[in-house]
N, C-alpha and C positions, 0 to 999 in steps of 0.2 A: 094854889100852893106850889108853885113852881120854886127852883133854888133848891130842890134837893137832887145832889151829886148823886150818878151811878158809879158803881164800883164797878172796876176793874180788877178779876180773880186770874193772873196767871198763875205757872206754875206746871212742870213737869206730871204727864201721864203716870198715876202711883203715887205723887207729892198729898196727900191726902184731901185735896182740892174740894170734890165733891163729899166725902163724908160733911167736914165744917160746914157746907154749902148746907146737906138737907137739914142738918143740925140749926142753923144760925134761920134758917125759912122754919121750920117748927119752932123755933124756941121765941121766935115773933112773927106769930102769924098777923097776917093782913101788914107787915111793913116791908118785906122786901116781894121783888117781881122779877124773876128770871128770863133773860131776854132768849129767849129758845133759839139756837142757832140752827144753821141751816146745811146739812151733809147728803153729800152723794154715794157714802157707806151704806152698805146692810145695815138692820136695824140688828143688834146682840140680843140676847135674849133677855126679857122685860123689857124692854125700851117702847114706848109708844111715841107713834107718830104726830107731833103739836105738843110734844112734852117734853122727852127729854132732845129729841131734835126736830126738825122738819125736816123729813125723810123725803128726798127730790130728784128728779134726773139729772145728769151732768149738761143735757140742754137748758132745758126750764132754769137750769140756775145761773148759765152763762146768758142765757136774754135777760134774765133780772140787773145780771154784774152790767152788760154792754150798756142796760138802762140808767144805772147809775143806780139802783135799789140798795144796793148794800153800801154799809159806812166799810167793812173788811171782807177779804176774804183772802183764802190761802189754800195751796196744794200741800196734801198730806199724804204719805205711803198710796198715792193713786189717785184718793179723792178728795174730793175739794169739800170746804168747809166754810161759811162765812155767815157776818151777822148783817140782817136786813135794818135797815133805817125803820121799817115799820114795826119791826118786834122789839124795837128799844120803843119808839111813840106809845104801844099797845100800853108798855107796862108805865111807863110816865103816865100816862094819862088815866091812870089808875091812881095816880097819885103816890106810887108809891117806889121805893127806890130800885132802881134798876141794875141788875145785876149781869153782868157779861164774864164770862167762862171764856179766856183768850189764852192764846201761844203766845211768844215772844212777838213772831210778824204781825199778830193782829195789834198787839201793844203799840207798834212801831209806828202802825196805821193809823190808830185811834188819835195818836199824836196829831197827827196833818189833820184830825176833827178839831171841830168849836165844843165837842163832848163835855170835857173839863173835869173826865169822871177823878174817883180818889183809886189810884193804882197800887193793889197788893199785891208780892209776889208769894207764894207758897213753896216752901223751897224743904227735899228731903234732907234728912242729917249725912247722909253720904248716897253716893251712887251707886255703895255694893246693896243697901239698904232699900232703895227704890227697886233694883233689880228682885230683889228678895221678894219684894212687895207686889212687882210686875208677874212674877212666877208662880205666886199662891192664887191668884185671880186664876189662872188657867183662862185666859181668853185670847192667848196669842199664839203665835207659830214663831219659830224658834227664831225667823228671820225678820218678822211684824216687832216681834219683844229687841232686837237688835237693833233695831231701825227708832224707836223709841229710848232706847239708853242714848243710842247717837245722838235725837236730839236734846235729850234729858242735858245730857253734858253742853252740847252747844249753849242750849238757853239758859242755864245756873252760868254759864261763864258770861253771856248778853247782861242777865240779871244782876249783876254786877258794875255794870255802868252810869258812871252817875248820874241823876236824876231820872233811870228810866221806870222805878219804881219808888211810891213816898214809903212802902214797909215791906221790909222783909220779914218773912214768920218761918222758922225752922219748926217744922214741925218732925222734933223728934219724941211729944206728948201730944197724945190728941186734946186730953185737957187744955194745957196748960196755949198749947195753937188754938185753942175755941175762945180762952180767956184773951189772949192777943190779938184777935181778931173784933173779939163784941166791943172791946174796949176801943181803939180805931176809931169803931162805926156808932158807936154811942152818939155823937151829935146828933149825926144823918138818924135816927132813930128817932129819939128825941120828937124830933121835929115831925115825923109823921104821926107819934105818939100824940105832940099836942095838937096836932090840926083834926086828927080823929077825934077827941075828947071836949 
């Protein structure tokens, strides 16, 4: 059962990205398969390592990049970030559709792939809003949360160019962003729906 597209999730740190994410993977279990990226950050608290990243040295993961391992990868506030060509294979070969969590640069990359995922952007209803959203988390330092609006702005102004995303989802409803989102992916569903069945 191959021919089923991975998704492409950008969207700004605080754009409500992951919420829709665990939402859209419970609300169909066994059809999507997140492609676990790979960071040179501490792990925050709950995070587990082969879940929500792969937690690795800034060595280990530059011999991966010079190998050619990864389809992306990118410098963020320090540490490097990227997705491995084998953690997209793991969950494809699962059969089931593959889900990548990207920035803007990794979108850009993904381009110069044969990938051919479907690219959504997640985008907040304003920037004072996202900040609001960045500051209840309390997971940042005043200059980490700054350094994040900065890119916030860059990438909703990238998002913006055409054909670099097929949808934009404002999410200033989480409903109403979960309905915009399932609707999208309903084909790509579908199909893993009837090969299960």
């Amino acid at each position: 059962m191959s021919g089923l597209r991975p998704v492409v999730l950008s969207g700004p740190s605080g754009a409500g990205k992951s919420t829709l994410l665990k939402r859209l993977i419970k609300d169909h279990e066994g059809v999507f398969g997140f492609s676990v990226s790979h960071t040179t950050r501490n792990p925050r608290p709950g995070e587990k390592d082969g879940k929500d990243y792969h937690f690795t040295t800034r060595e280990a993961m530059q011999e991966d990049i010079d190998e050619g391992k990864f389809i992306e990868n990118i410098m963020f506030s320090g540490n490097m970030y990227g997705t491995s060509k084998a953690a997209v294979e793991d969950v494809l070969a699962k059969n089931l559709i593959c889900i990548l969590d990207m920035d803007i640069q990794g979108v850009k990359k993904i381009k110069e792939t044969d990938l051919n995922p479907i690219y959504i952007y997640i985008q907040p209803p304003s920037i004072e809003i996202l900040e609001k959203r960045l500051r209840e988390r309390q997971t940042e330092t005043e200059e980490s949360l700054q350094k994040r609006l900065e890119a916030a702005r860059t990438d909703m102004e990238l998002s913006k160019e055409p054909g670099m995303f097929d949808v934009l989802i404002i999410n200033d409803n989480i409903e109403r962003a979960y309905d915009e989102l399932k609707d999208i992916l309903n084909d790509e569903i579908k199909k893993v729906q009837e090969a299960k069945s």
